[in-house]
N, C-alpha and C positions, 0 to 999 in steps of 0.2 A: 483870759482863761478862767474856769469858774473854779475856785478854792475850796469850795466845800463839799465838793462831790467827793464818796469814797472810791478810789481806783477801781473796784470790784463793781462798782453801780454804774461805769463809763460807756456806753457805745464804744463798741474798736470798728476802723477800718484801714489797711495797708495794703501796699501793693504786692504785698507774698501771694502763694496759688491759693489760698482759702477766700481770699476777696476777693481777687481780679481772674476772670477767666484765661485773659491769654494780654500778657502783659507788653508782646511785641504785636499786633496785630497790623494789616494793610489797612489803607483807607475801603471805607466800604464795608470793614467787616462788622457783624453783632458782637457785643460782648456784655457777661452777663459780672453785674458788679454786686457784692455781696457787704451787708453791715452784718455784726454780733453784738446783740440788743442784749444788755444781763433786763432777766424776768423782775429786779427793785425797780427799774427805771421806768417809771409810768408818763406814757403819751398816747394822741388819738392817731396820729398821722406822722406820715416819713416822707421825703421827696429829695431826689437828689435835681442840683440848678450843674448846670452845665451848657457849654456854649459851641452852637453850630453853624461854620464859617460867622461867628463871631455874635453869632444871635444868641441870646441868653433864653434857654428851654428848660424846661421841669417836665419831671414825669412821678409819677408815686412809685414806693415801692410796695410791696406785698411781702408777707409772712410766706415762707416755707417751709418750714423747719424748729423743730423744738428739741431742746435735750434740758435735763433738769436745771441747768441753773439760767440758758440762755433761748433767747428765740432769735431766728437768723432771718434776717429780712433780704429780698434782693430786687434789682430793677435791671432790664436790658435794657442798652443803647448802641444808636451804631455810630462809628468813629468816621468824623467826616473831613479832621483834620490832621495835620502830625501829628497837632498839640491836641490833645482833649483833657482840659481841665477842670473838675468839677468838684462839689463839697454838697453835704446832706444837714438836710433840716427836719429836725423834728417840733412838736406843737399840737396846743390842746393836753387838756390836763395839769395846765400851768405852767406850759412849756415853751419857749420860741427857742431854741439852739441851735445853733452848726455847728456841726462837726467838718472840720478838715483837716490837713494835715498837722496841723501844729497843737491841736486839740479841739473843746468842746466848749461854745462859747457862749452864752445869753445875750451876747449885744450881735449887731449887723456886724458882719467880716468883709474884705476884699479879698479879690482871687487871688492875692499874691502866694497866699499859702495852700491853695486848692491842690488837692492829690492832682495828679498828673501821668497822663498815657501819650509813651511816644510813639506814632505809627513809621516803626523803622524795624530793621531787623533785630535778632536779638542778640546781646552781648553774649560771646562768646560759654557755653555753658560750661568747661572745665573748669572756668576761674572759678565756679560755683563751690566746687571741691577741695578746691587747691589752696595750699599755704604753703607763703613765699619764703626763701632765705635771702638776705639782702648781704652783697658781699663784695667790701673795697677792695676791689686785686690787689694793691701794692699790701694789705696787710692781712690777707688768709692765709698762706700758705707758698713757701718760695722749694719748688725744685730742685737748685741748684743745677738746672739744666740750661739755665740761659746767662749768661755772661756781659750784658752790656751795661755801661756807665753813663749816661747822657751830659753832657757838660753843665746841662745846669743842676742836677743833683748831688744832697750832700747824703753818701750812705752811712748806713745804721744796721748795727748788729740786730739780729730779727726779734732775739729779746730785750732789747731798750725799751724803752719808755719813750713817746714823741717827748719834746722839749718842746715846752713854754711859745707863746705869743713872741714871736721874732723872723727874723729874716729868714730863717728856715724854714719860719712854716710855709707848707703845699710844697717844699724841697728835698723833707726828708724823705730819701729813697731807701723801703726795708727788703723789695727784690720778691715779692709778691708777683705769682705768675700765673696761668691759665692751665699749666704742666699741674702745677700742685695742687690746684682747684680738683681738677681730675684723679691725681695720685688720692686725693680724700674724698672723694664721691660716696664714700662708703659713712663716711660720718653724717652725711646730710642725709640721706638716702635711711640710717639709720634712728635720724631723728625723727623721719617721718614726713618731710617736707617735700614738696616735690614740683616745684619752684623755685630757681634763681635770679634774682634780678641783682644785675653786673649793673655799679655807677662807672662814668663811661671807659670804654676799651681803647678810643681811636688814642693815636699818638696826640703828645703834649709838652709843653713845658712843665708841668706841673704832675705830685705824683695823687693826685683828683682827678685831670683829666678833664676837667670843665674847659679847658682854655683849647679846643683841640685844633689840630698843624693839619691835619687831613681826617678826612670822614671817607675815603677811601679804602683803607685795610687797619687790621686792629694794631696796636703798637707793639714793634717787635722785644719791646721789654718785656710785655706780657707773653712772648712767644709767637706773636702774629698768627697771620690767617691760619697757618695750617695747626697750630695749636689750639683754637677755636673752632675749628672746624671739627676736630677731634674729641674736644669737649663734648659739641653739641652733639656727638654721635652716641657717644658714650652715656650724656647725659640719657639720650633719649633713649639707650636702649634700659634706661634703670626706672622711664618714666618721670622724667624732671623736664621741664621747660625752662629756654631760658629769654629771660625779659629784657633788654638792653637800654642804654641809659641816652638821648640825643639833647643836645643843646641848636636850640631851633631860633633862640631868641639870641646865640651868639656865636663868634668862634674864636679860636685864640689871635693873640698878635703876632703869630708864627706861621699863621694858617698862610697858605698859597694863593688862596684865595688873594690875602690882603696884600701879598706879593706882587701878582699882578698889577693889582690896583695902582697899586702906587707906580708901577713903573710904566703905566700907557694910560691916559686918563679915556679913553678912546676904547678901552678894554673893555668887555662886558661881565667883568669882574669889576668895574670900578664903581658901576651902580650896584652893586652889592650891598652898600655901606653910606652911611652917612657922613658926607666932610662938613667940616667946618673950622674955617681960618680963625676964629677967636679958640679954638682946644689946642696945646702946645702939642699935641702930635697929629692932628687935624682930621680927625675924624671922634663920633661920638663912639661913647664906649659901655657897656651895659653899668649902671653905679657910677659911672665918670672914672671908670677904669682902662687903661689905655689896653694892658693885656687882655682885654676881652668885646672885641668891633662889637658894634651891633648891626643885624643884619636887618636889610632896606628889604622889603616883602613888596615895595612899589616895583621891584624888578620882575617881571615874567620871567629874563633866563635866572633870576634865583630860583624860584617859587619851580622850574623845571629843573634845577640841579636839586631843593632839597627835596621835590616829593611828585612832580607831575609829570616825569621824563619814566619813561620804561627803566632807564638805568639812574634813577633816582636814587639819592643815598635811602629814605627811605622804605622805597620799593627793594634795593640791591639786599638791604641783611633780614627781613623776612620772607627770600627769596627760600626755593627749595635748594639752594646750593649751600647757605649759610643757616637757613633755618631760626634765627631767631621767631621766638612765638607774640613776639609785640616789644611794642615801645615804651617807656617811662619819657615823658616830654620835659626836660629841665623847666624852672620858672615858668610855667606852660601859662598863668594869667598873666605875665607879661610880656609874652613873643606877639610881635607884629605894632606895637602899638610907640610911637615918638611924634611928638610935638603935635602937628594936626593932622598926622598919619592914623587909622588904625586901622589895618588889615587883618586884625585877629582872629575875628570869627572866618575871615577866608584862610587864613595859613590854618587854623583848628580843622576845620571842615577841610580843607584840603588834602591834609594830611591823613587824615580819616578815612577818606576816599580813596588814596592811593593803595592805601592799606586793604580795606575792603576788595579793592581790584586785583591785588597780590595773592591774599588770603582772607575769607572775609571771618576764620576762625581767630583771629590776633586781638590779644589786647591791648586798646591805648588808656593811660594812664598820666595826667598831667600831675606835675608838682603845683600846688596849686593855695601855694601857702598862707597867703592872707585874704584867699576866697573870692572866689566871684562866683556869683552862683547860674549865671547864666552859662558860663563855660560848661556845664552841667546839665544841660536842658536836655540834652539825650542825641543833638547833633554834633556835638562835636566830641571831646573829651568824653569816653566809656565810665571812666570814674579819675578821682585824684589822691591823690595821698593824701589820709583823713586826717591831717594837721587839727585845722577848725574844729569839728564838727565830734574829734576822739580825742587826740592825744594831748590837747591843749588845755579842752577842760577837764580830763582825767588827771593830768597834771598838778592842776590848780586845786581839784578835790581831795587827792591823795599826798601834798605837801609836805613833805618834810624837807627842803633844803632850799627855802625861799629862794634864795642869794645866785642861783646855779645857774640860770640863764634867760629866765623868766619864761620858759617853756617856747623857745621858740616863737616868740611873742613879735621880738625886735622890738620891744617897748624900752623906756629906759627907766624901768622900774623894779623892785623885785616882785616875784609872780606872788598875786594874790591867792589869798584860802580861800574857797567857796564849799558850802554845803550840799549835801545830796540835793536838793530841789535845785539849786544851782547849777549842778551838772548836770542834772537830766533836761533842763531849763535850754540851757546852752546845746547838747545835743538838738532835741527838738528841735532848737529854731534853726540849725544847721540840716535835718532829716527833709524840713518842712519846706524847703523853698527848691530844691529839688526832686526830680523823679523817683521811685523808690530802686527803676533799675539801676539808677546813677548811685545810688548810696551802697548798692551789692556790687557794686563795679567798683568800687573805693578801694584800696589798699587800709589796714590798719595797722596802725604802728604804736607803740610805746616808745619808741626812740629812732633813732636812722643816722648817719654819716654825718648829720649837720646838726647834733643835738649832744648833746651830755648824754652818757647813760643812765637806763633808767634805775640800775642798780643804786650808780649814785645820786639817783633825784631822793629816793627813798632812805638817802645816808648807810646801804648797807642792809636794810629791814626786807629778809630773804622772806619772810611772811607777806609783805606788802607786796611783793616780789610777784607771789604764786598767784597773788588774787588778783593783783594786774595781768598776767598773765593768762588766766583765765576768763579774764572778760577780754579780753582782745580775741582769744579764740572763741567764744561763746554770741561776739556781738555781729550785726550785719555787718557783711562786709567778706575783704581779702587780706587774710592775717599775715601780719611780714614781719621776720624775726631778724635783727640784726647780728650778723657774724659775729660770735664770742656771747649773747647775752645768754645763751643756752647755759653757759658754765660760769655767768657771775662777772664777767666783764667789766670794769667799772670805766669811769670817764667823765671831766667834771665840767667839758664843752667839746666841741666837734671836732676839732683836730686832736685834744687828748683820747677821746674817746674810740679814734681809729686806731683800738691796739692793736699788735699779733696775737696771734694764739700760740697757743707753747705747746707745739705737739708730742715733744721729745720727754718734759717732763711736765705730767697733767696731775700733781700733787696737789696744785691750786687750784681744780677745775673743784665746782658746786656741783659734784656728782648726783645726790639727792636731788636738787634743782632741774638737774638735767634730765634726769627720771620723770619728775613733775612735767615738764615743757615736752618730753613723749608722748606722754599719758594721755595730755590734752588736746597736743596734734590730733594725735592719732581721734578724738571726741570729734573731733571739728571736722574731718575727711570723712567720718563713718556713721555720722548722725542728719538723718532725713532734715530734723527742725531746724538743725545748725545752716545747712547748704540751702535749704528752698523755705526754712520759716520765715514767721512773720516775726515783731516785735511789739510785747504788750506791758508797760510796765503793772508792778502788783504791790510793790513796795518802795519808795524814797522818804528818807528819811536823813538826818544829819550825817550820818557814820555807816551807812548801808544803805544800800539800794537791792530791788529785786526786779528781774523780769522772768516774763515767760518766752519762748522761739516756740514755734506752733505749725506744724505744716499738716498735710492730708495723712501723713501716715504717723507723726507719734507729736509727743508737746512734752517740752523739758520748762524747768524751772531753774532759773541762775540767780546764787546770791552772792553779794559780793561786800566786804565791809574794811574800810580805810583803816580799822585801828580797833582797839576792843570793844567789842560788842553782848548787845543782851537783845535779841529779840524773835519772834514769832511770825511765823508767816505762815497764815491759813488760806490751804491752796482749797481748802474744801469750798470756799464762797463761789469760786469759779469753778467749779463742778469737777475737782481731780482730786487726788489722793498718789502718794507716792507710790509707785511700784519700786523704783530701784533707784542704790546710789548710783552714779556716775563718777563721782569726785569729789571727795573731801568728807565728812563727816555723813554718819548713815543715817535715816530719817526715815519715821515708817507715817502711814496714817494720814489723816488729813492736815492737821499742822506741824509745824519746824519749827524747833525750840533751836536755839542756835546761842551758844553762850561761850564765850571768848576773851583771853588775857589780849590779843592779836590781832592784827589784821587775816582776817579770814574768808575761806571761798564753798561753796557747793556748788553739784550740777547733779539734778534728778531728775529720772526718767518718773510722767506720770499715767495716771489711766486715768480714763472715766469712770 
């Protein structure tokens, strides 16, 4: 990438509506692709290379358009394959560059990073709007309307503390139900949020629910069917969706499934699963864990139990009977794939499709933790949980509590510091190797059920807090708040970090915080750039970074800074001027003086 260009002198192009005419298009159709040329950047010629059933073509673009600071170049093509991926070169005047998606480059590129158009339909467009609440039943909220004990749970008064790394843990049961989800609807509802995504509901040995006995009906701890059913009526009459959690790549050691199996080999349950006489319980297990089979995808009657039969678990719960609005796919780059198996891109696409043939309005969503980036190519997986590509290097930039977990890393190291160019570095190359509707499909997270909180990643810095905060609402994507960080939650790994909430006495709740995490909701549901912008950075620096979100009807400015800062950002170079605060300190004119003992945040509405 070239280092000496200044941000404000860059060509932009992204797949938001101001560049791509129609970002879902059919094969067959035109589409007219647009660059934003700033008026410093001197060249004789532009041409974007792109390739047709695999031919490599060029065409020029033409100027249309002028405003004072920029001139808008654009070129038509027609889409002749799913995939159309292409990158622009400019030259002449002492110029050879490409630009594509990872940036702007003076040497030859390969297409690995070329923008990218999937000829598919399009991702569901409410996620566009919407920000999620993510919430572990056994620890929001307990009714006291349900009653049961399971034998292998050990219960716990609902304000305990989890206990420590032991035999307990995934045991402790605090009685967390679907009743009391619903009894506070009004608290979510008043956060602003209007999204729930439940980790899983079926029945389990465990109180996660990863290891599940039946994918049948929900677990009657949580209240079963008809209390979910109840939810989701409720939820919806408030305008909330709810997302559910499936493990595709395994089931428990309880499951009936594995029942079968073992007791008729003859069973068509026994190809389910993989055996094997050297594993003291004889069959493979996802980790080399016996509680959790791993499921054989070489079965057809699997592949028709979890997702290709009419009464497919799949197809069954975003049915209009149960109504779920999509799936979160557990370890979703690892389902289908053992030893010289790999069925993955069929179970992803499969799954996909059954969906689509159910309702083709649902969202899928894979955990997708240590990245693969083809799972993301626009046919299978809608988006993933932006581990990589967000919360990993935001993690690692904003640092205060090396020791904690290493961000979700799995590394066995503490999490390193990186600098703004670092992080924005890391984004990029996560943004760049996929589509741009897969990265608006993404889920964004600061923390989630398998992570420390983020309270405690930042040791308690309710400032570093707000401005993490507001860049998770501010950045592309689907913002997902975890149950409790609204009010300061803390937690210093994943099972600690699954606390209760304390409804009964809210002395401890970060009220102010909470006011905050409204505020910005509510930015992120109600702002055109937010839902359908684009992303232009204007500022990276050690200790702050800035962008722009841009769309056809307004263009805000976000700034965002790790720790105390001094600095200016003139919006005036890119042809704006501040009309109004949004959030955090008030700014008039064409530059932001921005001066801070703190980690600190803005968001301003601008004009031309």
């Amino acid at each position: 990438m070239i280092k000496d260009i200044r941000l404000s002198d860059t060509p932009h192009h992204d797949g938001s509506q101001l560049y791509v005419s129609n970002i879902a298009p059919k094969i067959g159709d035109f589409l007219t692709l647009r660059v934003r040329v700033p008026k410093t950047y001197i060249f004789k010629d532009a041409y974007v290379r792109l390739y047709e059933d695999g031919e490599p073509v060029t065409h020029q673009l033409r100027e249309v358009e002028q405003s004072q600071s920029d001139s808008w170049y654009q070129v038509k093509i027609r889409v002749f394959n799913l995939h159309t991926i292409y990158r622009f070169v400019f030259i002449g005047g002492g110029k050879y560059q490409w630009l594509n998606a990872h940036g702007l480059f003076d040497h030859d590129v390969h297409s690995n990073n070329d923008f990218q158009i999937v000829a598919v339909a399009a991702n569901p467009q409410w996620i566009h709007s919407s920000v999620f609440y993510q919430i572990f039943p056994d620890r929001f909220a307990r009714s006291g309307k349900v009653d049961i004990t399971p034998d292998w749970a050990y219960p716990r008064d609902w304000n305990e503390l989890p206990r420590g790394r032991s035999k307990y843990t995934g045991q402790e049961l605090y009685g967390g139900d679907l009743i009391g989800v619903q009894e506070h609807l009004d608290h979510i509802t008043d956060l602003g949020v209007n999204g729930i995504y439940f980790t899983p509901l079926f029945p389990s040995r465990s109180n996660h629910r990863y290891d599940a006995t039946s994918f049948d009906h929900i677990d009657p701890i949580l209240g079963g069917d008809k209390a979910f059913q109840s939810l989701v009526k409720a939820a919806k009459s408030k305008g909330v969706r709810i997302l559910g959690d499936l493990t595709s790549n395994h089931c428990g050691v309880g499951h009936e499934w594995l029942a079968k199996a073992k007791k008729s080999k003859s069973s068509k349950e026994r190809s389910f699963f993989y055996w094997d006489r050297s594993i003291k319980w004889g069959y493979v297990g996802w980790y080399g864990l016996e509680s959790l089979p791993k499921l054989n995808y070489g079965s057809k009657a699997l592949r028709q139990a979890m997702y290709e039969a009419k009464n497919s678990i799949v197809k069954k719960w975003i049915s209009p009977k149960f109504g779920m609005a999509g799936w979160r796919i557990d370890v979703g780059n690892m389902t289908g794939v053992q030893g010289a198996d790999n069925f993955h891109t069929d179970v992803m696409q499969g799954i996909r499709k059954a969906m689509q043939e159910v309702n083709p309005d649902t969202w899928l969503v894979a955990e997708n933790g240590d990245f693969k980036a083809s799972d993301l190519n626009g046919l299978g997986w809608q988006g993933a949980m932006n581990y990589q590509g967000f919360m990993r290097p935001f993690w690692n930039w904003i640092n205060r509590n090396p020791e904690i977990t290493g961000g979700f890393q799995g590394l066995p190291f503490a999490m390193p510091k990186i600098n703004g160019g670092q992080l924005v570095e890391s984004m990029t190359e996560f943004n760049a190797s996929i589509p741009w509707r897969s990265l608006t499909a993404s889920m964004l997270l600061l923390d989630s059920h398998d992570t420390a909180r983020f309270r405690s990643v930042v040791l308690g810095d309710k400032k570093a807090h707000t401005a993490a905060m507001t860049m998770m609402m501010t950045y592309p994507g689907v913002p997902s708040i975890f149950a409790g960080d609204e009010i300061g939650l803390e937690g210093s790994w994943g099972e600690d970090g699954r606390r209760t909430i304390n409804w009964d006495d809210q002395s401890a709740w970060d009220q102010k915080f909470l006011s905050e995490v409204k505020s910005l909701v509510s930015l992120r549901k109600t702002h055109s750039a937010l839902i359908h912008g684009g992303l232009r950075w204007v500022a990276i620096e050690a200790d702050y970074i800035a962008y722009l979100r841009e769309s056809k009807d307004e263009s805000l400015l976000v700034f965002i800074s790790r720790g105390a800062v001094k600095a200016k950002i003139d919006v005036g170079s890119y042809g704006y001027a501040i009309e109004k605060t949004l959030f955090g300190d008030h700014a008039s004119g064409t530059t932001i003086s921005i001066k801070s003992k703190t980690a600190t945040q803005g968001v301003w509405l601008l004009k031309n």
